[in-house]
C-alpha positions in Angstrom: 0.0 0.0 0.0 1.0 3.5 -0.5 -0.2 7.1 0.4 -0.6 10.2 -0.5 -0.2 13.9 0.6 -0.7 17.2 -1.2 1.7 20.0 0.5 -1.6 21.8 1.6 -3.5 18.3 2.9 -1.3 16.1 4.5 -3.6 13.5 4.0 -1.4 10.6 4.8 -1.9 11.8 8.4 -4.8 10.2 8.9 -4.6 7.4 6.9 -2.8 4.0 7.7 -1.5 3.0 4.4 2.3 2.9 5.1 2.6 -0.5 7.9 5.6 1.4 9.8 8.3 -0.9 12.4 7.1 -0.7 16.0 10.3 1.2 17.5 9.9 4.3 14.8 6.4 4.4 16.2 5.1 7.3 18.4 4.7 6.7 21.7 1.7 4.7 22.2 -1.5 6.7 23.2 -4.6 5.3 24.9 -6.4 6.3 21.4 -5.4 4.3 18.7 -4.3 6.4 15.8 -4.0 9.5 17.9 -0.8 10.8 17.2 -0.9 14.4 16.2 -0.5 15.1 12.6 2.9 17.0 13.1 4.2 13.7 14.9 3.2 11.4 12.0 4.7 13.6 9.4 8.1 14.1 11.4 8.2 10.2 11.5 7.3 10.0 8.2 10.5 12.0 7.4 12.9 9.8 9.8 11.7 6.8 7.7 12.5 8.3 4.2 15.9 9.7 5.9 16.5 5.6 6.6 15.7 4.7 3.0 13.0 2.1 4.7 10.2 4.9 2.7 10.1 6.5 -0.5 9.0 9.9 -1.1 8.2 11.1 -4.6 6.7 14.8 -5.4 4.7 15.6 -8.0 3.0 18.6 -8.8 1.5 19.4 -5.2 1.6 16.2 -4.1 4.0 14.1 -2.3 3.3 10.4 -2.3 4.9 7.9 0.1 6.1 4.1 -0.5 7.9 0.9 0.5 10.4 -0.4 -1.1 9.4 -4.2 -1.6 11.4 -6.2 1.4 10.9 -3.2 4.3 6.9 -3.8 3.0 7.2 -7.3 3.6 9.1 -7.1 6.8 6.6 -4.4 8.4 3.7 -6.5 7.0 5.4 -9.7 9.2 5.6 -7.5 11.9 2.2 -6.1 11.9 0.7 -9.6 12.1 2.6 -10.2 15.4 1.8 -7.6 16.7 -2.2 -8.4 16.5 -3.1 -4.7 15.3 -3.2 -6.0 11.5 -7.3 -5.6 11.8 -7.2 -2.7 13.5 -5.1 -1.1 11.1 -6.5 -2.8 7.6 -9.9 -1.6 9.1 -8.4 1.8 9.3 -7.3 2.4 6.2 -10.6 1.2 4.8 -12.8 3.4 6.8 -10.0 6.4 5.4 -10.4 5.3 1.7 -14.2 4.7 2.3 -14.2 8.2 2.8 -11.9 9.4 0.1 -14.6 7.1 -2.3 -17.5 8.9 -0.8 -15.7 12.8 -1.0 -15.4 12.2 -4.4 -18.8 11.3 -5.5 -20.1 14.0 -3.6 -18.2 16.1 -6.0 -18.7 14.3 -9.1 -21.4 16.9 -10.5 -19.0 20.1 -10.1 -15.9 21.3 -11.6 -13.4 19.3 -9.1 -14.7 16.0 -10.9 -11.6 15.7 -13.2 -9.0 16.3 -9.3 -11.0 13.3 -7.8 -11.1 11.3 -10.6 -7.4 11.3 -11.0 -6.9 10.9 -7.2 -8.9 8.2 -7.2 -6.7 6.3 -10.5 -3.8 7.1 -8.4 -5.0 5.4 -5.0 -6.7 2.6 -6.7 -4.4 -0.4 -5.9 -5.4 1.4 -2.0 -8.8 1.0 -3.2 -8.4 -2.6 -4.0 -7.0 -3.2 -0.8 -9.9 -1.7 0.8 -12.3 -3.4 -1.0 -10.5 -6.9 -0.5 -10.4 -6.6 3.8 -14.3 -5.4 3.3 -14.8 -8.8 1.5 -13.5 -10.7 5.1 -15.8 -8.9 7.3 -19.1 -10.7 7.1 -20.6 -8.2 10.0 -20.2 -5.2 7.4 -22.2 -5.6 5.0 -23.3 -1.7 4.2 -19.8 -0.7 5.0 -19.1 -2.8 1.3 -22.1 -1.3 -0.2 -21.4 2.0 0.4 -17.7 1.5 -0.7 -18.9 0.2 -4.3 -21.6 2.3 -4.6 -19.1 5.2 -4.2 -16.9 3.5 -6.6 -19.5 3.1 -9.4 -18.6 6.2 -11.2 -14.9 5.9 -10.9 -15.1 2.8 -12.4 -17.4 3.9 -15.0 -15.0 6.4 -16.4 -11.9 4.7 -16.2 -13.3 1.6 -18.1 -12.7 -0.4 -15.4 -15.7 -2.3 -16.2 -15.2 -6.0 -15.8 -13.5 -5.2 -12.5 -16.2 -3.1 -10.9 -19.0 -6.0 -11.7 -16.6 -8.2 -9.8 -16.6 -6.1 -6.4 -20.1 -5.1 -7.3 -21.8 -8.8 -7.7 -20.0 -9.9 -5.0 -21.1 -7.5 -2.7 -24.5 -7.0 -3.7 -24.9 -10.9 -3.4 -23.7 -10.6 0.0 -26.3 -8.2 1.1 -29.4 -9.7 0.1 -31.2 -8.8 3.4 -30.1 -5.4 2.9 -33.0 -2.5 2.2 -30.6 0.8 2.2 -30.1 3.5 0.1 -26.3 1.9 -0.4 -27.7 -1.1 -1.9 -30.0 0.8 -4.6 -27.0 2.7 -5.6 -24.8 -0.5 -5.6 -27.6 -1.7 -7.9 -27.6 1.0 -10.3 -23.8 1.0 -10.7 -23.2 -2.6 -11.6 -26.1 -2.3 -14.1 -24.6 0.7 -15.8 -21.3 -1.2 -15.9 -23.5 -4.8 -17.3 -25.2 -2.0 -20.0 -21.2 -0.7 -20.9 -20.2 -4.5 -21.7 -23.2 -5.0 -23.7 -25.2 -7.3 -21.6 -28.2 -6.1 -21.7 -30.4 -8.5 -20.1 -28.3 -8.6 -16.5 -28.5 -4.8 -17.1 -32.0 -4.6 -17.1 -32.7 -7.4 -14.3 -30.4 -5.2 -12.5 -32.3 -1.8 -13.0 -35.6 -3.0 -12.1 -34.5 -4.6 -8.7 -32.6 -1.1 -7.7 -35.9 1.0 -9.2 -38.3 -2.0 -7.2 -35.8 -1.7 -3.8 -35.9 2.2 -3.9 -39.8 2.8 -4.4 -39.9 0.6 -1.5 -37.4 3.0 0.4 -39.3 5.6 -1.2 -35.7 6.8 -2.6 -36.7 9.4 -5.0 -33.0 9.9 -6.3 -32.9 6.0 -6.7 -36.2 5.7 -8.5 -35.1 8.8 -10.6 -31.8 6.7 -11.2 -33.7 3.1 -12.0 -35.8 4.7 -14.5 -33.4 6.8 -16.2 -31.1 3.2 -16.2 -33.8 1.4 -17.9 -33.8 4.1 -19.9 -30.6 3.4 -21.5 -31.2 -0.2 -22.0 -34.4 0.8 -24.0 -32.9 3.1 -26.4 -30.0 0.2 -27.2 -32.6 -2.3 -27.6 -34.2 0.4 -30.2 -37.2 0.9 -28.3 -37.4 5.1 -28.4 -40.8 5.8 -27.8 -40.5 3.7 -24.8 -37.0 5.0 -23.8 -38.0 8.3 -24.2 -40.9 7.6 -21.7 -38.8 6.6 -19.7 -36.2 9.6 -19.6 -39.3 11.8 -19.4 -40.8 10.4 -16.0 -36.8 10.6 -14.3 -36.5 13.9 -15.5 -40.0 14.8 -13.7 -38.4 13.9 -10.5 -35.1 15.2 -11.4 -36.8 18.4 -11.2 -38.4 17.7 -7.9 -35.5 17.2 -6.3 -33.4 20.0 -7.7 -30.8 17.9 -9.2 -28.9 20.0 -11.7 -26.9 17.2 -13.0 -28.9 15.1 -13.1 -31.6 16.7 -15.1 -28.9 17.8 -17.4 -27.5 13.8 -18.0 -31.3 13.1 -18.9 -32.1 15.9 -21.4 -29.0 14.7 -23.3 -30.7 11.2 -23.3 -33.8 12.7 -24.2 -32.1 13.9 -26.9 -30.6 11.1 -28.2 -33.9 9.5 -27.9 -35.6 12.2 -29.9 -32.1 11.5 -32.9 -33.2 8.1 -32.9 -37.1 9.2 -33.9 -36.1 11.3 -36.5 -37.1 14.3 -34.5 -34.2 16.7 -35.2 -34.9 19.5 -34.2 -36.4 18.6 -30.9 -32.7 16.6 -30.5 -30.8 19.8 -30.8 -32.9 22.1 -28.6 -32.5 18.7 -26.2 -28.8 18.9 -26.4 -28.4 22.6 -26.3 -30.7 22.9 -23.1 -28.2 19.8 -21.7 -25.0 21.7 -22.6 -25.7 25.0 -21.4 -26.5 23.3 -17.7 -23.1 21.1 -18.0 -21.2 23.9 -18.7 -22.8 26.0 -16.0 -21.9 22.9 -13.1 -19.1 22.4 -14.4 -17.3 18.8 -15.2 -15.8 17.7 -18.2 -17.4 14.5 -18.4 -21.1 15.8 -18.2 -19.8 18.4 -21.0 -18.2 16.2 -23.3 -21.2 13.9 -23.3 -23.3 16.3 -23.8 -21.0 17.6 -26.8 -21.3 14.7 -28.5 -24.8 14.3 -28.2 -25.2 17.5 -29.1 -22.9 17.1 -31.9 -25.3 14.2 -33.6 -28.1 16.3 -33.4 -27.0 19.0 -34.8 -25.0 16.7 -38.1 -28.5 15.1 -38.3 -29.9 18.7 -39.4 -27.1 19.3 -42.0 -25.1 22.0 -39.9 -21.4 19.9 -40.6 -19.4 22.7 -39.6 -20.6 23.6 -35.8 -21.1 19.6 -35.3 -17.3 19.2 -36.8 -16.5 22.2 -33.4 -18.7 20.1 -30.9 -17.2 17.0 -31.9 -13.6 18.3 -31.4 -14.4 20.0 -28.3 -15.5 17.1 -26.6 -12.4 14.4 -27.3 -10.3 17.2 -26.5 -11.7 17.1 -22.8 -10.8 13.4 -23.1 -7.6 13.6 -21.2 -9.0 15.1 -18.2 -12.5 12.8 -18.4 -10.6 10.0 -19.5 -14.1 8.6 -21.1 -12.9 6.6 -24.1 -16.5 5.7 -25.5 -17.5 9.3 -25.5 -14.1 10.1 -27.7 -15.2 7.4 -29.6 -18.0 8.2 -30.9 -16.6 11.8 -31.8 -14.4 10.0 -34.1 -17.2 8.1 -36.1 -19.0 11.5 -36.1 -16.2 13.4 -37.3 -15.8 10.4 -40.0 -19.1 11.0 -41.2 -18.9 14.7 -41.2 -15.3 14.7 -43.4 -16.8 12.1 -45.3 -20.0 14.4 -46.1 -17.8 17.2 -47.1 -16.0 14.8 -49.5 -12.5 14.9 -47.1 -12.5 11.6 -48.2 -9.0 10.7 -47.1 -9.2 12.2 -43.4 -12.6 10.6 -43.4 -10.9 7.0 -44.3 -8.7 7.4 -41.9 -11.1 8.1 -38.8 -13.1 5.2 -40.1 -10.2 3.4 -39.4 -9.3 4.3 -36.3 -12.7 4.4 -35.2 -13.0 0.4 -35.9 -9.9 -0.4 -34.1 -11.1 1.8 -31.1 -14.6 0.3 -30.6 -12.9 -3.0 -31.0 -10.7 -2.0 -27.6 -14.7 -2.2 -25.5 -15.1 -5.8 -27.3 -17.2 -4.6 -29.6 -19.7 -3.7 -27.2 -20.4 -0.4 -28.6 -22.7 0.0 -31.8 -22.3 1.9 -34.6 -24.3 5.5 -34.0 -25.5 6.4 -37.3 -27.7 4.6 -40.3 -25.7 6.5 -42.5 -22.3 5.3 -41.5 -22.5 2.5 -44.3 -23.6 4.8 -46.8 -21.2 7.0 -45.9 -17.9 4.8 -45.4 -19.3 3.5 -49.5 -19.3 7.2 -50.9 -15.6 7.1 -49.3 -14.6 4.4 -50.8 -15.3 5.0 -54.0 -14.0 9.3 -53.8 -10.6 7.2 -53.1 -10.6 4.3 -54.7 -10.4 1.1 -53.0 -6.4 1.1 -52.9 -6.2 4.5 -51.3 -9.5 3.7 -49.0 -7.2 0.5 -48.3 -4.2 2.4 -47.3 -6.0 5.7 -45.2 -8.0 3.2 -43.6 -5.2 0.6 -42.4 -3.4 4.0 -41.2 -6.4 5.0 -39.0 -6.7 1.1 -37.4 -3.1 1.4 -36.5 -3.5 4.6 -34.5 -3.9 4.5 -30.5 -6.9 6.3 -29.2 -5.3 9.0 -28.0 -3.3 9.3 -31.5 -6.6 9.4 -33.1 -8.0 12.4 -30.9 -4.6 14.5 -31.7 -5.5 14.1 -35.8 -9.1 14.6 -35.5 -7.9 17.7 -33.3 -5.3 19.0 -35.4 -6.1 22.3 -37.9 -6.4 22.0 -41.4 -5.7 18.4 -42.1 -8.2 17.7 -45.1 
């Protein structure tokens, strides 16, 4: 394990990540973990001056570490000494917190700071999660631990891995009726959706939405329908999706959830792309984009710029969806959602392709194959028109040169991919 400390929150204070020898300790106090944060710190810098920790500094952060055998060794010694529950429970009551700090910020503009923070603790995370997995007597502890995690995960793409903590800990907290559980719920049914599977998504949806009309949880019903929601739409149901989306919006508004009620309008708006109502899908996305930027966020922005983005292609304005489409990869870095980036690509295929950039449009159909091939092809094509589209390509080339562009775009990384589409001038 390993912890953190930015120079203005010396963080590692209170958490019990590095396992330290028992004669560097501070004197023992008759409340555990009660060392003042001065005292910790000033130990903390005996330990690095003995080379048994490693400090590295970046940006404003200083981060401590073991080196491999002084790990092991303290690990030895922290089973002898009996504490090793006390302390493992420690540190995941600290990172519980951390989890839950950082969904409560999720809807405003120090989203992309906790995301990262969380990336950077996650093998902490893991530990967390794996001593919650022992402690049969804790069941909402684990729940609210995932639940916080579901976003995070989400994100990151670390889909098959949240699932695993998520199954396991919903299964082990059937006689639960809490709040954590419905939000448990939702999570590993968004995660199910993201790998495609839609049935478990769906089963998954409907027992959160069922638990949380029970609670009366109007932010979890408000979640359950919006979930089912998504599963609709994919299953190319939009009369019924947007149904849906319409009822969790009603609520959304109730409750004053910003963004929320922003996520939903840009489903709505999807919804209303689908129908063939294009208009209605760009005042949709506009009216979604306006709130995002307003909270803050770049990952409800960049959604909502690619939503946006479709809409507004759909009603034959190429060159403002060409600026939404660039503007939302470009907030890739800092959201770190792959999917949305994704689809940017196909839509800026589609648009270069339309405006007979054939060559540029080759090689973002390229690249955007090889990237929806990274999510195991669990993502669909977006647009009817991409066939009709990728043929009028190949034949402004030629099928040589559409060969050629094309195997150039599939060899691209991602991230390679989001610096052409980005770059000026490159018809």
């Amino acid at each position: 394990m390993t912890c953190s400390r930015r120079r203005s929150e010396p963080s590692c204070v209170d958490c019990p990540s590095l396992l330290v020898d028992a004669h560097l300790r501070p004197p023992k106090r008759s409340v555990p973990g009660s060392a003042s944060r001065h005292e910790i710190l000033d130990l903390l810098t005996q330990l690095v001056d003995k080379s048994l920790v490693n400090a590295q500094t970046a940006s404003e952060e200083v981060r401590y570490s073991m080196p491999q055998t002084v790990r092991q060794y303290a690990q030895d010694r922290l089973v002898a000494s009996k504490e090793a529950a006390q302390v493992r429970t420690r540190h995941r009551t600290w990172y519980l917190g951390l989890a839950e700090r950082a969904d409560e910020r999720w809807p405003g503009p120090e989203q992309t700071t906790w995301l990262k923070r969380l990336e950077v603790e996650h093998d902490n995370l893991r530990a967390a999660l794996a001593w919650s997995s022992t402690e049969e007597e804790d069941a909402e502890t684990r729940l609210r631990l995932v639940a916080a995690l579901g976003r995070f995960w989400d994100i990151y793409t670390h889909w098959g891995e949240g699932c695993k903590w998520l199954g396991t800990t919903i299964a082990g907290s059937r006689d639960s009726k809490s709040t954590a559980r419905v939000r448990a719920l939702y999570a590993e049914a968004l995660l199910e959706w993201r790998q495609g599977n839609d049935g478990r998504s769906m089963t998954l949806y409907d027992e959160s939405l069922t638990l949380a009309r029970e609670l009366g949880d109007q932010k979890g019903i408000s979640m359950g329908l919006f979930g089912r929601g998504f599963v609709t739409m994919r299953q190319g149901d939009y009369d019924a999706a947007a149904v849906l989306f319409e009822e969790s919006l009603e609520l959304s508004r109730k409750l004053e959830d910003k963004w929320f009620i922003a996520a939903v309008l840009a489903n709505m708006g999807m919804a209303a792309r689908c129908k063939g109502d294009y208009a209605e899908a760009v005042a949709l996305g506009e009216e979604s984009l306006a709130m995002f930027r307003t909270l803050g966020g770049h990952a409800g922005i960049a959604y909502s710029l690619r939503a946006t983005g479709h809409a507004v292609r759909m009603v034959g304005d190429l060159e403002r969806a060409t600026g939404l489409y660039r503007e939302s990869p470009a907030k890739f870095g800092e959201t770190a959602d792959k999917r949305v980036a994704t689809e940017c690509i196909e839509g800026l295929a589609l648009v270069a392709s339309a405006q007979g950039h054939f060559e540029q449009a080759a090689r973002l159909f390229g690249a955007d194959e090889a990237a929806r091939e990274t999510f195991g092809n669990t993502m669909r094509p977006t647009f009817g028109d991409r066939e009709r589209l990728r043929a009028t390509t190949r034949e402004g080339l030629g099928d040589a040169a559409f060969a050629l562009a094309w195997a150039e775009g599939r060899a691209m990384t991602l991230e390679k991919a989001i610096e052409y589409a980005l770059a000026p001038d490159i018809h």
